[in-house]
C-alpha positions as CSV (number, residue, x, y, z in Angstrom):
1,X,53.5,218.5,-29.8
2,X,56.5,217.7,-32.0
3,X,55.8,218.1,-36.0
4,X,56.0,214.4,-36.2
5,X,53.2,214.4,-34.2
6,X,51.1,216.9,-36.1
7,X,51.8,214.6,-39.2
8,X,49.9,211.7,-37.2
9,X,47.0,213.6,-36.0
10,X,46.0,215.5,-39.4
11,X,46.8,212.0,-41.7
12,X,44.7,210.1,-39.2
13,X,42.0,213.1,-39.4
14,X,42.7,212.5,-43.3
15,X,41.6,208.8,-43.0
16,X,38.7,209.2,-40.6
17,X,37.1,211.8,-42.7
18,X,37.5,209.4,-45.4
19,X,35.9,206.3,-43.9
20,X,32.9,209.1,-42.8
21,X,32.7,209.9,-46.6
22,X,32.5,205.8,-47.3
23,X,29.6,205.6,-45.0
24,X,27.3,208.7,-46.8
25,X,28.4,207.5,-50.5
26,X,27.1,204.1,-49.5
27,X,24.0,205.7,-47.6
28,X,23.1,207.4,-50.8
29,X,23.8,204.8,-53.0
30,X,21.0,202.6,-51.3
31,X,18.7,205.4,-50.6
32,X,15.8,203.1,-52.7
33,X,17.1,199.8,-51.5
34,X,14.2,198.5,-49.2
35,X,14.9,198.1,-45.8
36,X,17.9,199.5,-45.9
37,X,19.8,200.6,-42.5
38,X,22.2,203.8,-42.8
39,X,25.6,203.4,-41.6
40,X,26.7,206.5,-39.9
41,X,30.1,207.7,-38.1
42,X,31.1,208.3,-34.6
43,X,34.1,210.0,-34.0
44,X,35.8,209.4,-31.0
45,X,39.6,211.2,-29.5
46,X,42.5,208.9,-29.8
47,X,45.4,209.0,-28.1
48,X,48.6,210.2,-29.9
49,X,51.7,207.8,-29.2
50,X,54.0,209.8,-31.6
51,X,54.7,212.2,-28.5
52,X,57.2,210.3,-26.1
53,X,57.4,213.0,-23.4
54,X,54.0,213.3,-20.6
55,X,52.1,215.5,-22.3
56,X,49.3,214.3,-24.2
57,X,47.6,214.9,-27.0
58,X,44.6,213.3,-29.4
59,X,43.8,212.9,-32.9
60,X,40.7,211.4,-34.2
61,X,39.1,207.6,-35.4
62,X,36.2,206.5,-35.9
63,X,33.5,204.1,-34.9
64,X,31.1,203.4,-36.9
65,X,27.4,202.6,-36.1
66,X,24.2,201.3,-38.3
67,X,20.8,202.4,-38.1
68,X,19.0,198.8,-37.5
69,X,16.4,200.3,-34.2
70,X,15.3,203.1,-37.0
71,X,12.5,202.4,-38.9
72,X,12.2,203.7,-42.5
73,X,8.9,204.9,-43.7
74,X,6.5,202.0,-45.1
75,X,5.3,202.3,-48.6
76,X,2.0,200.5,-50.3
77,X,2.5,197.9,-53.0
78,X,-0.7,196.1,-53.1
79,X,1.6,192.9,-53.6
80,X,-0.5,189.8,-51.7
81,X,3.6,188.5,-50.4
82,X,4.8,192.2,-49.6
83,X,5.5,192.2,-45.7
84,X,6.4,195.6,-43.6
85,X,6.9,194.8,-40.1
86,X,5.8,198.3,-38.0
87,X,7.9,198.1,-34.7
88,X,10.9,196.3,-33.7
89,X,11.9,192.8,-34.9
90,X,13.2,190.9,-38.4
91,X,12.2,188.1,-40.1
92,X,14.1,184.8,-40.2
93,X,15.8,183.4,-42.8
94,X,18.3,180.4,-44.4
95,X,20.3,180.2,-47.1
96,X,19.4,176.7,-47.5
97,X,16.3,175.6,-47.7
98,X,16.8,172.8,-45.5
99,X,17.8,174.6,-42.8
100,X,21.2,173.3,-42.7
101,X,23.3,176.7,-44.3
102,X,23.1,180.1,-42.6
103,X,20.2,181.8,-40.1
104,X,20.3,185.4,-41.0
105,X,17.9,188.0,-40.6
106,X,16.0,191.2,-42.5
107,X,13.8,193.4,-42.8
108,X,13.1,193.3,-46.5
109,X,9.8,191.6,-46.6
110,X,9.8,191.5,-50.4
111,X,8.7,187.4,-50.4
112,X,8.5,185.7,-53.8
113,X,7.5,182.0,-54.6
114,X,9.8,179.6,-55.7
115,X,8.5,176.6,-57.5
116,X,9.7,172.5,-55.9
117,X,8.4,168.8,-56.5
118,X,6.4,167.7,-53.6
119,X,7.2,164.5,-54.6
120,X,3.6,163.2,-53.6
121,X,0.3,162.8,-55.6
122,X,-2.4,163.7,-53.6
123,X,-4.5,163.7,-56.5
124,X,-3.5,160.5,-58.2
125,X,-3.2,161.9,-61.3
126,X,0.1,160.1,-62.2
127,X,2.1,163.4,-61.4
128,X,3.9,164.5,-58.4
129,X,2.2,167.7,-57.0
130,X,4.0,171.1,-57.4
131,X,4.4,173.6,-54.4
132,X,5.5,176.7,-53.8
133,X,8.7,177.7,-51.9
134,X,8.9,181.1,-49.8
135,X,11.9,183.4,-50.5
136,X,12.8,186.7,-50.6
137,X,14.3,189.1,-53.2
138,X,17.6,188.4,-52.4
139,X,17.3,184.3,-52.3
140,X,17.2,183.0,-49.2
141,X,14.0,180.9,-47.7
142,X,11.7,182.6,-45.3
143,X,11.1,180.1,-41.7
144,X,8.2,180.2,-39.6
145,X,6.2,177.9,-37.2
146,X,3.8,175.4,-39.6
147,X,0.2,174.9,-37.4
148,X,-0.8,171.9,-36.8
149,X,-3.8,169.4,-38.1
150,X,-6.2,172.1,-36.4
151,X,-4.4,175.4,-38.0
152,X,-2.6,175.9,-33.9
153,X,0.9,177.2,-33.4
154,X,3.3,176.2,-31.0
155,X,5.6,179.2,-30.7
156,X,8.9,178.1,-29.3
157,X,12.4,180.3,-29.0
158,X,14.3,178.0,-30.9
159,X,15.7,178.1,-34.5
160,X,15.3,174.5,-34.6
161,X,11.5,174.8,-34.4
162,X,11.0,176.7,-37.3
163,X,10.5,175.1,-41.1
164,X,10.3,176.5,-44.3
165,X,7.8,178.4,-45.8
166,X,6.1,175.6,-48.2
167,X,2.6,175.0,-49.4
168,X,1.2,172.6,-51.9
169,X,-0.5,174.4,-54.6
170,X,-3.1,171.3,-55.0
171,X,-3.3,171.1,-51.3
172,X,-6.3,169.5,-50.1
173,X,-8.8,170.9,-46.7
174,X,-10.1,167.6,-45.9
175,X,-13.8,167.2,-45.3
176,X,-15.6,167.3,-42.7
177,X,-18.8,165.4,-41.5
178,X,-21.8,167.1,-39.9
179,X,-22.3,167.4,-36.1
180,X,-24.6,170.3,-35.2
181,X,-27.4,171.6,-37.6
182,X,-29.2,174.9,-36.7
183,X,-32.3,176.1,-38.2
184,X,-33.8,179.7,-37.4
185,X,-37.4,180.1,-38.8
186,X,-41.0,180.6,-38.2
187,X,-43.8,178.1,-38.0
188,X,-47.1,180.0,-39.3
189,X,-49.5,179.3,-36.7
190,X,-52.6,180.3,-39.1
191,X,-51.6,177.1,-41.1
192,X,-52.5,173.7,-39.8
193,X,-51.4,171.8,-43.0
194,X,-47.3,170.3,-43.3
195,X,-44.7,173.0,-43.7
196,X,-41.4,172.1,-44.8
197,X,-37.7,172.8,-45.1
198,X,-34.7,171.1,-46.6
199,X,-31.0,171.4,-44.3
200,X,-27.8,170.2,-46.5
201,X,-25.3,168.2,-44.5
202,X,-22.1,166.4,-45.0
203,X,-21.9,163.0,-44.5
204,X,-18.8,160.7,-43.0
205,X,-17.6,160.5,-46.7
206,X,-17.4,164.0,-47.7
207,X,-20.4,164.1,-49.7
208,X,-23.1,167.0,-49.8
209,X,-26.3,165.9,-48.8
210,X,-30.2,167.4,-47.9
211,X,-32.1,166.8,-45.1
212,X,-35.7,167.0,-45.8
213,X,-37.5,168.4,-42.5
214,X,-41.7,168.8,-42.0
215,X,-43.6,170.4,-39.6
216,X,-47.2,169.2,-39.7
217,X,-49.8,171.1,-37.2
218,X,-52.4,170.0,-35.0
219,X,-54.6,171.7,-33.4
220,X,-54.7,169.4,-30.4
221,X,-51.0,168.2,-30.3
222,X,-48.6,171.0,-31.3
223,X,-46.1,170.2,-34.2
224,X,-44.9,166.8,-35.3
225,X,-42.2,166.1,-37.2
226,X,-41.1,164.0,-40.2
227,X,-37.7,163.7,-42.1
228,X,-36.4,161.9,-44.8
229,X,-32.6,162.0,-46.6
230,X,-31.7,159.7,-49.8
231,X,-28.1,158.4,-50.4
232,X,-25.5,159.7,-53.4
233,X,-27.6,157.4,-55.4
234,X,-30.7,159.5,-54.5
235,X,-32.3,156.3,-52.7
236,X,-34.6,156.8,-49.6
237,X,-32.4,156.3,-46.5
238,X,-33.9,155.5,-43.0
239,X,-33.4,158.7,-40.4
240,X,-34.7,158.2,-36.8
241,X,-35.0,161.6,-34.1
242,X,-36.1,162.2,-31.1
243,X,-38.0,163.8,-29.6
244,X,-40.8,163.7,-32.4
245,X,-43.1,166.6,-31.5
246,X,-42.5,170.7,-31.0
247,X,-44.7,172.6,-28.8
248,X,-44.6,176.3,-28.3
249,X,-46.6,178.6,-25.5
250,X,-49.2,181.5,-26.1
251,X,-45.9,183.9,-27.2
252,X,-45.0,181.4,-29.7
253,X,-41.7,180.4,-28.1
254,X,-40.3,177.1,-28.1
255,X,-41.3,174.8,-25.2
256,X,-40.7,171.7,-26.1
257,X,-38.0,170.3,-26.4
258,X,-36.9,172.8,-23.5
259,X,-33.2,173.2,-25.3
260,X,-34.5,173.0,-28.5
261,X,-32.5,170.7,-29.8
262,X,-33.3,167.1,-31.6
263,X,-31.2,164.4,-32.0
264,X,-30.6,162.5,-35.1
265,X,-29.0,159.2,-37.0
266,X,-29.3,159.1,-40.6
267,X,-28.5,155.8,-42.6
268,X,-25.0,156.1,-44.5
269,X,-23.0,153.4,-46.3
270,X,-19.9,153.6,-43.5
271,X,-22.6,153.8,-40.8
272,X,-25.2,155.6,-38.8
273,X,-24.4,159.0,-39.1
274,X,-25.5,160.7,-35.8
275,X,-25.9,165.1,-35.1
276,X,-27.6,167.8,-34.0
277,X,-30.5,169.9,-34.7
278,X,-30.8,173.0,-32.8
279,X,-34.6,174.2,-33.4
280,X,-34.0,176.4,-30.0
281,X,-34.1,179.7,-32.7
282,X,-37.4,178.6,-34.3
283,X,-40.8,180.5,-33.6
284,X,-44.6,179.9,-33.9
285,X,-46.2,183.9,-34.8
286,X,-49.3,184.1,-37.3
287,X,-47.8,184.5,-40.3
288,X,-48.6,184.4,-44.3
289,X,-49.4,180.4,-43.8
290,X,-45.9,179.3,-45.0
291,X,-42.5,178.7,-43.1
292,X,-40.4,181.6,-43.1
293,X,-37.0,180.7,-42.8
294,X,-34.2,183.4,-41.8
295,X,-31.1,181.1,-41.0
296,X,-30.1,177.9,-41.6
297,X,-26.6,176.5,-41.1
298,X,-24.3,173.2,-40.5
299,X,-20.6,173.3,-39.3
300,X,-19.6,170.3,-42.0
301,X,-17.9,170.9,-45.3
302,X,-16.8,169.4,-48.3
303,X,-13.2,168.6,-49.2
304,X,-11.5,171.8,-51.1
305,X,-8.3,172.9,-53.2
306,X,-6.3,175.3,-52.0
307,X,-7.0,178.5,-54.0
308,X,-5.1,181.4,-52.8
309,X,-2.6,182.1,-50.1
310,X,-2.1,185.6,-48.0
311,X,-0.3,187.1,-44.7
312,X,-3.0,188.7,-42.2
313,X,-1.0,191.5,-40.4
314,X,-0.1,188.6,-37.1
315,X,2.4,187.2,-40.0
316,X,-0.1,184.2,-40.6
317,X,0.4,182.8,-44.1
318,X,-3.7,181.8,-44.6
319,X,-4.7,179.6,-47.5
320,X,-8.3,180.2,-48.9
321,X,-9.6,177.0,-50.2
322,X,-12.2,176.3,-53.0
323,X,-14.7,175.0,-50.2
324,X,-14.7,178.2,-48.5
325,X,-12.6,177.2,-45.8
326,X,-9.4,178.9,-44.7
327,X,-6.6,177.6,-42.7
328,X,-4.1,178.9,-41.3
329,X,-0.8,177.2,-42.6
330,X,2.1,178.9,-41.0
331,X,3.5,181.9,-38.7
332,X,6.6,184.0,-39.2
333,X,8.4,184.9,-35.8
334,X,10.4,188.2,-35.7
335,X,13.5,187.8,-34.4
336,X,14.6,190.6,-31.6
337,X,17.9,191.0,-30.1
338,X,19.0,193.4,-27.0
339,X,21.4,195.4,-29.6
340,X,20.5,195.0,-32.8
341,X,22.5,198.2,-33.8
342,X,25.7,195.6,-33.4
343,X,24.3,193.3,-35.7
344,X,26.7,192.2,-38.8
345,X,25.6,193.6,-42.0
346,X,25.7,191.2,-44.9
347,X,24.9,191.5,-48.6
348,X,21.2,191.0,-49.4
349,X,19.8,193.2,-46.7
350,X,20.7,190.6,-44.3
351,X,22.1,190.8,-41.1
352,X,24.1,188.3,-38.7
353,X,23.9,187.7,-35.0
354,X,27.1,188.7,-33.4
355,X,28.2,188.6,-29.8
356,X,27.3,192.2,-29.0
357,X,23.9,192.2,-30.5
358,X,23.4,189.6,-27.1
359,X,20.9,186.8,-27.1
360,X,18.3,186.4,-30.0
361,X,14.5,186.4,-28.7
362,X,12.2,184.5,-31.2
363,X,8.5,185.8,-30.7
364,X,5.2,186.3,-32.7
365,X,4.2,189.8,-33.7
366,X,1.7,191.3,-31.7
367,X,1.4,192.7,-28.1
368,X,4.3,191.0,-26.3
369,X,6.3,193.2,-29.3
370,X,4.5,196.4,-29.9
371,X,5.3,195.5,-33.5
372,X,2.8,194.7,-36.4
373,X,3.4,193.2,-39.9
374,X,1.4,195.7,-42.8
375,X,0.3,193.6,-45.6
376,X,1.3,194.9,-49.4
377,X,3.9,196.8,-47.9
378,X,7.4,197.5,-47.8
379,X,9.6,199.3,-45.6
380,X,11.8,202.1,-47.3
381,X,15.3,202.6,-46.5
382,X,16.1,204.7,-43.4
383,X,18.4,207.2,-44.9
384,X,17.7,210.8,-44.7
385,X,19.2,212.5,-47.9
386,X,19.1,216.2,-46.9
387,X,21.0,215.0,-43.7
388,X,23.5,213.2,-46.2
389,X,24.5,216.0,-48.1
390,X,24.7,218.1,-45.0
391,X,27.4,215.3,-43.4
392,X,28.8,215.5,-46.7
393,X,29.3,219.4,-47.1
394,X,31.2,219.0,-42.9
395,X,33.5,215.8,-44.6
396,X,34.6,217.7,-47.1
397,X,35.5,221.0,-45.2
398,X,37.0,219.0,-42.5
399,X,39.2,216.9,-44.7
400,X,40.1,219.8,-46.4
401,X,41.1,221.1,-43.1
402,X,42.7,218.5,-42.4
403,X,45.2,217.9,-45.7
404,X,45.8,222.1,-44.6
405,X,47.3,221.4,-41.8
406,X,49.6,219.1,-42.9
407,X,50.7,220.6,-46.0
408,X,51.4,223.8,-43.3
409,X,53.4,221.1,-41.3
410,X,55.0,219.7,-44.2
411,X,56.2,223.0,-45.0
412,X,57.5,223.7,-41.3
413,X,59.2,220.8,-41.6
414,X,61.1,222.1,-45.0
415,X,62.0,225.4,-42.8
416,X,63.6,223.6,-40.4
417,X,65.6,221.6,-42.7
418,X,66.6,224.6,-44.5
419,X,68.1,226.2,-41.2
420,X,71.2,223.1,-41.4
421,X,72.3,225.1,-44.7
């Protein structure tokens, strides 16, 4: 190998030790940055075209490679919008929130509200209602899949099925009416006056109401039954059921009805309001001479605000409302992609889908991905600082190295010039 050629290899050696050093100063520098994935280098032989003859020798460059498939450690925040996802996959993201500027992608589940006009009012109070925008630290809006009417996702692998992250803060869980009552209790069998018990319902406007129930003994025709309910106005409505009567055998079980159930239509100013009432869980024992009710329950409800707003650890966004309902209002997919060690860095904590990375795999957390999200949590960067400044202490030797052999070259060089005098 001719000086000349010496020169190439320890100058590109010079420049490769260089870039290596680049990639542990920036390591270091976002040692706290969350999510962060260290860049490391690869150095691979190069061929040396200096030499024209067939011999050949190598010098050095490098290739460098980031850390995306290694998870940092996750660290508790207690913050309700804090995501960590343990596994494989990032979240989705857009610089715009309608959709229309760039998908990229991160790890950095550091979500913050953003505050937007609705530009409804639900609540007719003469101002549009106010919601709340999902971003994260860095800006750009958070996607997922929104449920539908019933809370349901349909999880499709498309970016064009996702929407922004967006919830009304004065959201309202519409009410629900009253189909099935249940009542789980005792009938004393040592009383043979009327025993009683009052069921609430919902009726087909939203409003709570009580069910008034008695149970009047006989001693030679089992239980009969009465009920009455009054309007919002607390006016006698008329309720009719069927059957009318209960009858129970020597171990004070339910015979008749044989399901236990009775059905029932009570008055209401839309219309005959018509449900359920399962007795099947009601007893006849000797008791203290009174009902003893243990359960009683109805699956209406009233209408209620939305109160509060939280991820569960499948990435649902679940809004808590003041009727003590929750509903689920939307899913975050994780994004997965065959190399996501070639994906493009970009500032932010965000990265890009690039040709290598291959095909992009939209998916729910859970089983299908081995992955979790951990609520109130972060995930810490990914760089090792012992092993840093070990990679640093190897740089610096072997660019000093390096910048030895061609000063020793340079001053070859100088000999041989010095031979023409």
């Amino acid at each position: 190998m001719s000086l000349q050629g010496t020169f190439n290899t320890a100058v590109q050696a010079m420049n490769s030790q260089t870039q290596s050093l680049n990639n542990i100063s920036m390591n270091i520098a976002n040692v706290n940055t969350t999510a962060y994935k260290a860049q490391e280098s690869h150095f691979q032989t190069l061929l040396n075209h200096v030499q024209p003859t067939d011999k050949r020798f190598f010098t050095v460059r490098t290739i460098d490679h980031r850390q995306v498939d290694k998870q940092g450690l996750l660290a508790t925040t207690g913050r309700t919008f804090d995501l960590a996802i343990n596994g494989r996959g990032l979240l989705v993201t857009n610089s715009k929130a309608d959709g229309t500027g760039t998908f990229q992608y991160t790890r950095d589940g550091s979500l913050f509200g953003e505050a937007v006009d609705l530009g409804t009012d639900t609540d007719n109070d003469g101002q549009n209602d106010q919601g709340t925008l999902l971003k994260t630290a860095a800006g750009a809006y958070v996607f997922g899949w929104a449920a539908d009417s019933e809370g349901k996702f349909t999880e499709t692998n498309s970016l064009g099925s996702l929407t922004p992250v967006k919830f009304g803060d004065n959201s309202v869980f519409p009410a629900k009416s009253t189909t099935v009552m249940s009542l789980q209790a005792n009938l004393s069998s040592a009383s043979s006056g009327r025993q009683n018990v009052s069921i609430p319902f919902v009726d087909q406007e939203g409003n709570s109401r009580s069910l008034s129930i008695g149970f009047n003994a006989s001693m030679n025709d089992g239980w009969t039954l009465d009920m009455s309910a009054n309007d919002t106005n607390n006016q006698p409505v008329d309720v009719v059921f069927d059957p009318p009567k209960l009858g129970f055998d020597g171990n004070g079980r339910m015979t008749l009805p044989t399901d236990g159930l009775i059905n029932i239509t009570v008055s209401d100013s839309v219309g005959p309001q018509s449900f359920t009432l399962d007795l099947s869980k009601v007893t006849q024992f000797s008791d203290n001479g009174q009902l003893t009710v243990v359960n009683v329950d109805q699956d209406g409800f009233i209408a209620g605000r939305l109160q509060n707003t939280y991820f569960n650890s499948s990435g649902v966004l679940i809004g808590s409302y003041s009727n003590g309902e929750l509903r689920n209002l939307y899913k975050l997919p994780v994004a997965m992609f065959r190399a996501d060690g070639n994906l493009e860095a970009k500032s932010g904590n965000y990265f890009e889908q690039t040709k290598e990375a291959g095909d992009m795999l939209l998916t729910g957390i859970g089983l299908a991905t081995g992955s979790h999200f951990v609520t109130g949590a972060l995930e810490s960067s990914n760089v090792d600082l012992t092993d840093q400044f070990s990679k640093m202490i190897v740089t610096q030797r072997a660019y000093s190295s390096a910048a030895k052999v061609l000063t020793t070259a340079d001053e070859m060089a100088q000999a041989a010039r010095d031979l023409k005098r």
